[in-house]
N, C-alpha and C positions, 0 to 999 in steps of 0.2 A: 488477382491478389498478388500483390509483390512480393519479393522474397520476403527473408527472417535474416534480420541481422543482427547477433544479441552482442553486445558489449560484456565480455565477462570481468569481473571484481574475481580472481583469483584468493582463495584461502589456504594458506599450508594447512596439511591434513583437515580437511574440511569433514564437517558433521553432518552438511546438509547444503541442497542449495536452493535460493532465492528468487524465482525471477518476478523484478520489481517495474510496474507498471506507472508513467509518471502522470501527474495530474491533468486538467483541459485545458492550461493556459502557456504551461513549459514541458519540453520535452526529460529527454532522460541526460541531457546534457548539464540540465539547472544546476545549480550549487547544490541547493537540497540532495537533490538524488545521489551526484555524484559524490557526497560527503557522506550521504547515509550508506551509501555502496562501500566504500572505504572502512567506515566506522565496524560494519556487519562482517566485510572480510577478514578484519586484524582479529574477529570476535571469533573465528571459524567457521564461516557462512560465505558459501563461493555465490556472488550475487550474479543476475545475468538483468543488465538494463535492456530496452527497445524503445523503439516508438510508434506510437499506432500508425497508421497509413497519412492520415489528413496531417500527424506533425512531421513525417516526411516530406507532405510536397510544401506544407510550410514552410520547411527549411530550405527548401530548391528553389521557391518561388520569393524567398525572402519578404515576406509577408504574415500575420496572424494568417490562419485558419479556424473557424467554432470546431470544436469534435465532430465524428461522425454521431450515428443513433447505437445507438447501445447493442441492436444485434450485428452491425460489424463491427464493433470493437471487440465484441465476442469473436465473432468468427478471427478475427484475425491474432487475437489473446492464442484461442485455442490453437493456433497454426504456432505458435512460441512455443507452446509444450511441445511439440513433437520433435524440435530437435536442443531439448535438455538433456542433461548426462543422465545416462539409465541410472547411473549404479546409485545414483545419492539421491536420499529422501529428498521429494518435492513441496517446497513450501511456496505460495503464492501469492501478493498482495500487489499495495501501490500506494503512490498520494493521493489521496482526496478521490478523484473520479476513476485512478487508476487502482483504488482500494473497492472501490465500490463494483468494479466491473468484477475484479475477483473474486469477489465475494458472488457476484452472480455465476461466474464460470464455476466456482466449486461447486454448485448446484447441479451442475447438470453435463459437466466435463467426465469424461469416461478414464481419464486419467488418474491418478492415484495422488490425492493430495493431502497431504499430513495436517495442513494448517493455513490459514488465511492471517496476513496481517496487514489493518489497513491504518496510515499514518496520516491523521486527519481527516474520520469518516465525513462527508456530507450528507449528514442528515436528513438536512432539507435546506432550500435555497435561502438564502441570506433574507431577512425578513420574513421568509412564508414556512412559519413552524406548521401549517396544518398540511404543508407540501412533501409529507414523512417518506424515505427510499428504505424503507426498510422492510417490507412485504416477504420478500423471499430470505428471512431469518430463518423460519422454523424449517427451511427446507436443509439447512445446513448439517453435512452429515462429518464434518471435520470441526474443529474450534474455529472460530475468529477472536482476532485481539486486536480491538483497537485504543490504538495511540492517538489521544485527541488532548487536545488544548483546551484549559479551562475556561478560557474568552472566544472558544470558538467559536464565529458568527456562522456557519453552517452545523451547530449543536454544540452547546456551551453546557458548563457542565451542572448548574440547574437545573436545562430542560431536559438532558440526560438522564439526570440522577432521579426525574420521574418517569421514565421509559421502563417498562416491564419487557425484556429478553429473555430468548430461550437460554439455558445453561451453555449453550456449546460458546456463548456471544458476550467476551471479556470487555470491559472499559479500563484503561488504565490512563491517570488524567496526568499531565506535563505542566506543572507552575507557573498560573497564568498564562499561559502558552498561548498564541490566538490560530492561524487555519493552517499556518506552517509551523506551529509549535514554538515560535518566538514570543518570548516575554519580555514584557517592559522594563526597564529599567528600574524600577521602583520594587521590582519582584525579589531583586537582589541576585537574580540568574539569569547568566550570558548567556545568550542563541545557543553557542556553540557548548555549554550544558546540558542544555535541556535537549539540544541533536545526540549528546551522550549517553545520557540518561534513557533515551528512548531508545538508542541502539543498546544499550545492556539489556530492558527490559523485552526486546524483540528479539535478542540474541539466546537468552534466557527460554523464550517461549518454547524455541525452535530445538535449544537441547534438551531440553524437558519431553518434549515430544519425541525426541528420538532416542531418548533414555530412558524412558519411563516404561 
């Protein structure tokens, strides 16, 4: 397994920190990440980016890579925690696949984790609503909150708003927002909004939890 190289988003006096895992199509260099990193830092949230193993040699070999399977992106998730700063609360998430993976490591990670936040759950695969990732909910011993778009074609918030979760497992929807939380133009709210908007409401999550 390769090293750990985490990119930190530095926060003055920080409340807590993040490390934000990116989705299976861009690494942690995307605009997404890197603006959502930004946005969570000015908010008091020290963020820490990575990339899994397969979007490293992506980027060496100058090529896509698919993800690996889900148990090493675990493993390699779990090898990220170990060298985060002791002293500040641990919170955990990602985009889309890198939300979903964390939400499986709070499961079963030995680690101490305050909170899960995933920014554009994947539900289920674009077309296949009976293809649900959401089994290991009730094992959740932390909150999750996810930040999802209301045209999300991996759970839109219709086929959401019929989903029965356990309490610990938040939906908070983004105006019109589709799988990266961008909305149309007809919505009357810029990208760069509704990327606001969701970092105040993640930013919020994360001091609530360490205030409360």
């Amino acid at each position: 397994m390769s090293a750990v190289n985490i990119e930190w988003h530095y926060a003055e006096n920080p409340v807590a920190q993040f490390i934000f895992a990116h989705g299976a199509g861009a690494g942690s260099d995307s605009d997404f990440m890197q603006e959502m990193a930004k946005l969570l830092a000015s908010k008091g949230v020290q963020v820490g980016l990575f990339d899994f193993e397969y979007m490293q040699q992506a980027k060496q070999e100058g090529k896509k890579r698919p993800p690996e399977r889900a148990p090493k992106l675990l493993a390699y998730f779990q090898q990220v925690l170990t060298a985060v700063e002791p002293s500040l609360p641990l919170f955990i998430g990602g985009k889309s696949m890198g939300g979903r993976m964390a939400s499986m490591l709070a499961c079963e990670t030995t680690v101490k984790v305050e909170g899960v936040l995933a920014f554009g759950y994947p539900f289920h695969p674009p077309g296949k609503p009976e293809k649900l990732r959401v089994d290991h909910f009730p094992e959740l011993e932390c909150p999750l909150l996810i930040l999802q778009g209301e045209r999300d074609t991996f759970g839109n918030r219709t086929e959401v708003d019929a989903m029965c979760f356990p309490e610990q497992v938040m939906v908070k929807w983004l105006k019109d927002g589709d799988h990266s939380l961008k909305p149309r133009k007809v919505s009357g709210v810029s990208e760069s909004e509704s990327r606001a908007n969701a970092a105040v409401i993640a930013a919020n999550f994360i001091k609530e939890r360490c205030h409360g």
